[in-house]
N, CA, C and O atoms as a GROMACS GRO file, in nm:
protein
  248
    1UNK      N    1   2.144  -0.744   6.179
    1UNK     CA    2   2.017  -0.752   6.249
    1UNK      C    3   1.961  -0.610   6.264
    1UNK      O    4   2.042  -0.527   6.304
    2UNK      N    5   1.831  -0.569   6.239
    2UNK     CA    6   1.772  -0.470   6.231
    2UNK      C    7   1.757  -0.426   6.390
    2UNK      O    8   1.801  -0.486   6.488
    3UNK      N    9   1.660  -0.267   6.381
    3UNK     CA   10   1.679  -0.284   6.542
    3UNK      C   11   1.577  -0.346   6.565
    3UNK      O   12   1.596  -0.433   6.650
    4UNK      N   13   1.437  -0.339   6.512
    4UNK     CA   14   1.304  -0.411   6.583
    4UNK      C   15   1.303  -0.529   6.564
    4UNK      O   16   1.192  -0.575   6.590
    5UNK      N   17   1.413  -0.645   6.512
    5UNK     CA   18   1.481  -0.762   6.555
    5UNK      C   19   1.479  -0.762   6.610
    5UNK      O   20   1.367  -0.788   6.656
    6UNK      N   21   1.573  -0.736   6.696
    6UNK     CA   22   1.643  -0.739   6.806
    6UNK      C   23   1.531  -0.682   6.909
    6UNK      O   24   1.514  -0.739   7.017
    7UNK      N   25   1.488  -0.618   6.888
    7UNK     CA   26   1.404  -0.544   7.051
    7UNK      C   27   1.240  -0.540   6.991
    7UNK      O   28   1.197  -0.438   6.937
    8UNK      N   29   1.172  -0.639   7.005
    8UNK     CA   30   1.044  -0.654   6.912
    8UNK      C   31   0.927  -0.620   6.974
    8UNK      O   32   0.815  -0.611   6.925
    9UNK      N   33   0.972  -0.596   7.118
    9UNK     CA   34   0.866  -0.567   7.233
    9UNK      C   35   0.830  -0.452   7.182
    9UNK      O   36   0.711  -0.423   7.168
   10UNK      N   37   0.936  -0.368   7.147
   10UNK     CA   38   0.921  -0.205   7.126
   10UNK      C   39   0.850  -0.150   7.004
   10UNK      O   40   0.849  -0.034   6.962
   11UNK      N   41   0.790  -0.260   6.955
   11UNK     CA   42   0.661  -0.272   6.853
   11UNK      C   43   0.559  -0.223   6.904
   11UNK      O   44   0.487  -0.158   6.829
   12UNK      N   45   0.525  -0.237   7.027
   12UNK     CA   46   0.390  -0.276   7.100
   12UNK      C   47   0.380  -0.132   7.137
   12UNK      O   48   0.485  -0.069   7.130
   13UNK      N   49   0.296  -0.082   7.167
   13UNK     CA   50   0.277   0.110   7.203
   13UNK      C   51   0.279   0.120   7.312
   13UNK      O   52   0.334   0.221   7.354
   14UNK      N   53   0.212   0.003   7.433
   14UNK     CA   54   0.166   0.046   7.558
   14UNK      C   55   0.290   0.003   7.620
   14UNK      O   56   0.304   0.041   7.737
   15UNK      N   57   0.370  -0.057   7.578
   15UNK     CA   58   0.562  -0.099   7.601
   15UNK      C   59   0.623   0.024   7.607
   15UNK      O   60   0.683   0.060   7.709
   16UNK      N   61   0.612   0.098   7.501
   16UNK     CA   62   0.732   0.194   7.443
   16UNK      C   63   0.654   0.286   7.567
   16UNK      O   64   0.690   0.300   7.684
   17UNK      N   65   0.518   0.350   7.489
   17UNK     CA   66   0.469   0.461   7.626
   17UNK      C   67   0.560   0.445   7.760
   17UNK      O   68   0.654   0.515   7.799
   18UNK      N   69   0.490   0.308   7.828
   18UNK     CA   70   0.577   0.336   7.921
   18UNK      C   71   0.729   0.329   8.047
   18UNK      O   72   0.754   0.341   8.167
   19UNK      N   73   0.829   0.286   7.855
   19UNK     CA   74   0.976   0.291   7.857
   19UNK      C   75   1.004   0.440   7.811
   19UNK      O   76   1.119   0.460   7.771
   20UNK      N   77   0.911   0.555   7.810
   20UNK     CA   78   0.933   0.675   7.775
   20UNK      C   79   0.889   0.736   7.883
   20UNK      O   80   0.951   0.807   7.963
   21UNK      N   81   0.806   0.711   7.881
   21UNK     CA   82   0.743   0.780   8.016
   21UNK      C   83   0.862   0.785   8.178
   21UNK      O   84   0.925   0.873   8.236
   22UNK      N   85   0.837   0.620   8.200
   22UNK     CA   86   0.926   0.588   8.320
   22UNK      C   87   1.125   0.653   8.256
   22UNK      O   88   1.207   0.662   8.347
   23UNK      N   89   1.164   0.681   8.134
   23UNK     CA   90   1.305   0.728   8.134
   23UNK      C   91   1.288   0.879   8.146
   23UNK      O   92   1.376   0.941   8.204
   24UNK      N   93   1.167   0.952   8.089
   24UNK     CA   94   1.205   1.095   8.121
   24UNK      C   95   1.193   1.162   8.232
   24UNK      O   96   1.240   1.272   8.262
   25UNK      N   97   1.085   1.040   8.333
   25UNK     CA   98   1.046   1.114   8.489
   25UNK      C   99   1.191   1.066   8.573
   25UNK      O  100   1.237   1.134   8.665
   26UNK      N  101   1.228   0.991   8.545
   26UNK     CA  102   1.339   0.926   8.607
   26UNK      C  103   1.474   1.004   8.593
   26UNK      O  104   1.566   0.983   8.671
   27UNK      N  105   1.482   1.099   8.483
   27UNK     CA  106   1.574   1.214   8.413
   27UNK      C  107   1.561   1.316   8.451
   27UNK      O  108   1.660   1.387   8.462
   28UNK      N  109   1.436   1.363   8.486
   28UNK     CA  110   1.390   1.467   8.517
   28UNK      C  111   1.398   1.462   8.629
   28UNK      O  112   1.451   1.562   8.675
   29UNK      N  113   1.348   1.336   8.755
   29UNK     CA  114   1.376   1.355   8.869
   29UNK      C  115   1.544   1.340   8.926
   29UNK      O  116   1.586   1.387   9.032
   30UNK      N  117   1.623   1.267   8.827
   30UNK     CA  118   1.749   1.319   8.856
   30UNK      C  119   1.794   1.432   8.902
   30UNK      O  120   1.859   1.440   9.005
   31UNK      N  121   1.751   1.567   8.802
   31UNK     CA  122   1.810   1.636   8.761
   31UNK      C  123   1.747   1.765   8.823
   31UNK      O  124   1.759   1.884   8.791
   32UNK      N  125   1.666   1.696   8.933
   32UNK     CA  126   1.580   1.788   9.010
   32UNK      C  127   1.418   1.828   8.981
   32UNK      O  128   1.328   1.849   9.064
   33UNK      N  129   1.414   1.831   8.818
   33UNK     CA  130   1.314   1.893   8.778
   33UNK      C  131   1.184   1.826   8.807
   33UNK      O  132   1.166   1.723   8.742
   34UNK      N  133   1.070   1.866   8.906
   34UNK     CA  134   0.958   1.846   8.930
   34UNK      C  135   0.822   1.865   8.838
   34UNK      O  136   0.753   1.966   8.822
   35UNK      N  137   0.808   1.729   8.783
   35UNK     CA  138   0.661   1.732   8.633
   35UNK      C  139   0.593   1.598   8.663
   35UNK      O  140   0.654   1.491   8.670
   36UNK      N  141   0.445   1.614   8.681
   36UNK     CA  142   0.422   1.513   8.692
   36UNK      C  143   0.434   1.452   8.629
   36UNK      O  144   0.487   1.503   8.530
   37UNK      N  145   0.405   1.308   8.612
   37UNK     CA  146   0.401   1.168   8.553
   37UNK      C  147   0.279   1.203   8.502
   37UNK      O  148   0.285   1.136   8.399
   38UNK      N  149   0.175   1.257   8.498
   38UNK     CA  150   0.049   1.291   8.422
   38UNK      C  151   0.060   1.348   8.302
   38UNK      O  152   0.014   1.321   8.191
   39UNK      N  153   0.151   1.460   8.357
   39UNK     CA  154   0.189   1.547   8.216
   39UNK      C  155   0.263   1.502   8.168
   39UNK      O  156   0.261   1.539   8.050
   40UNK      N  157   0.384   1.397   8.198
   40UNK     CA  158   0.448   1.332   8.109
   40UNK      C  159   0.392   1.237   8.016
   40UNK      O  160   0.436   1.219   7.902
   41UNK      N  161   0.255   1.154   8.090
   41UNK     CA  162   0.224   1.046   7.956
   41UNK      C  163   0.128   1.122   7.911
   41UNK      O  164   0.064   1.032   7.856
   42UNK      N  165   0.064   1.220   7.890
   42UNK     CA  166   0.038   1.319   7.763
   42UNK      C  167   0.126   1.379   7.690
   42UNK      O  168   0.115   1.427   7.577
   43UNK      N  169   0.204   1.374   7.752
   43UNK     CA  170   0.301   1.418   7.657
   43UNK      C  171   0.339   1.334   7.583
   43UNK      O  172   0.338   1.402   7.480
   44UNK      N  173   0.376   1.229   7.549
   44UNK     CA  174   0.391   1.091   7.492
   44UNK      C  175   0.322   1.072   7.464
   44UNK      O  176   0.340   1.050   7.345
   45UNK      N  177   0.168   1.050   7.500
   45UNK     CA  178   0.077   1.009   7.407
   45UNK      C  179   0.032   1.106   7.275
   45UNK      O  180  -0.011   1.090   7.161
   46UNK      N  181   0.073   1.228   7.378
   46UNK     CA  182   0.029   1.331   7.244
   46UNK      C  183   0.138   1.307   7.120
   46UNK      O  184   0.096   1.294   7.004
   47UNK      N  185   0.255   1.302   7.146
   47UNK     CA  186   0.393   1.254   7.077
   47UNK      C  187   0.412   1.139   6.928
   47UNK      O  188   0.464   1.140   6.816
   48UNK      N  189   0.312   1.026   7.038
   48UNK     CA  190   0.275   0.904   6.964
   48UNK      C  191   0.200   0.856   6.819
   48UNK      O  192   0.214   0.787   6.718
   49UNK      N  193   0.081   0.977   6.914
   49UNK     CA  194  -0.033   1.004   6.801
   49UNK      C  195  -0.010   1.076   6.683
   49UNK      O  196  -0.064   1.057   6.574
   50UNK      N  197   0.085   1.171   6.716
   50UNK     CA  198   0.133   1.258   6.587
   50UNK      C  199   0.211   1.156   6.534
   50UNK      O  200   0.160   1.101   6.437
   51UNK      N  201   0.290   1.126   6.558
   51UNK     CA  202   0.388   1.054   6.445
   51UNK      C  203   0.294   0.907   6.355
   51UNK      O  204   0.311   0.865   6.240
   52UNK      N  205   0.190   0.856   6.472
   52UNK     CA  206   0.078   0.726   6.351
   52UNK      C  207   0.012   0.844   6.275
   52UNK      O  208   0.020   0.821   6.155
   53UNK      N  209  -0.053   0.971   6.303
   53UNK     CA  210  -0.096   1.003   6.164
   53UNK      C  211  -0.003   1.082   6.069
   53UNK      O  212  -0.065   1.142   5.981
   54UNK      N  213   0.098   1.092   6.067
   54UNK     CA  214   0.237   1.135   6.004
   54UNK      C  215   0.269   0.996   5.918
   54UNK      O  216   0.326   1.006   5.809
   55UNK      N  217   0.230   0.862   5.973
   55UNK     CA  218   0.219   0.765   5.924
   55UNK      C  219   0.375   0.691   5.904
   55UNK      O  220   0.438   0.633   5.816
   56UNK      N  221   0.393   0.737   6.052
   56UNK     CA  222   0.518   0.703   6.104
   56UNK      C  223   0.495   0.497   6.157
   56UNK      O  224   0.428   0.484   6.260
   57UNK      N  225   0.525   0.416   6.120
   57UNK     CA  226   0.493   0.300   6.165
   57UNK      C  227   0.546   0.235   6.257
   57UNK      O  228   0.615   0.136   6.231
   58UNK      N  229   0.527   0.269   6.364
   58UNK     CA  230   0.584   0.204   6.484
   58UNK      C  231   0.544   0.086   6.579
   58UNK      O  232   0.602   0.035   6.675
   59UNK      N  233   0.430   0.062   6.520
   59UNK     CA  234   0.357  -0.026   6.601
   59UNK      C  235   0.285  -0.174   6.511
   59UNK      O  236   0.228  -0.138   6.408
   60UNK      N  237   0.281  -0.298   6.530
   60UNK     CA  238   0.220  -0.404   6.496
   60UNK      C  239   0.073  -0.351   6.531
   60UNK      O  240   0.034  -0.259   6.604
   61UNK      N  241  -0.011  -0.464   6.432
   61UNK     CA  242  -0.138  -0.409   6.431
   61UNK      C  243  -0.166  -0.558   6.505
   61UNK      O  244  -0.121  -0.648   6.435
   62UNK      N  245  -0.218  -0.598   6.607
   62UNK     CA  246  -0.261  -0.735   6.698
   62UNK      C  247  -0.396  -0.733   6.693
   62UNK      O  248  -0.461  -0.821   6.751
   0.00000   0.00000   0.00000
């Protein structure tokens, strides 16, 4: 079984965004380090966008 079998949600962009978002603030606030959640989903979105025009395919087209 492939992985996007198995986990098909993680097709969807506005899913993954923010299963990335919510694991690195959650890592970061572990670990002390203070960043907002603002600058984190730019950061991811900026992340995202590079890899669709890299023509990286991560996402179903709905």
């Amino acid at each position: 079984m492939k992985f996007y079998e198995k986990y098909p949600q993680l097709k969807d962009k506005n899913f993954l965004s923010r299963i990335l978002v919510n694991t690195v603030f959650s890592t970061m606030s572990l670990e002390d380090q203070q960043v907002s959640k603002i600058k984190i989903i730019k950061i991811v979105e900026t992340i995202l966008e590079e890899k669709e025009i890299e023509g990286k395919e991560f996402f179903i087209e709905e």
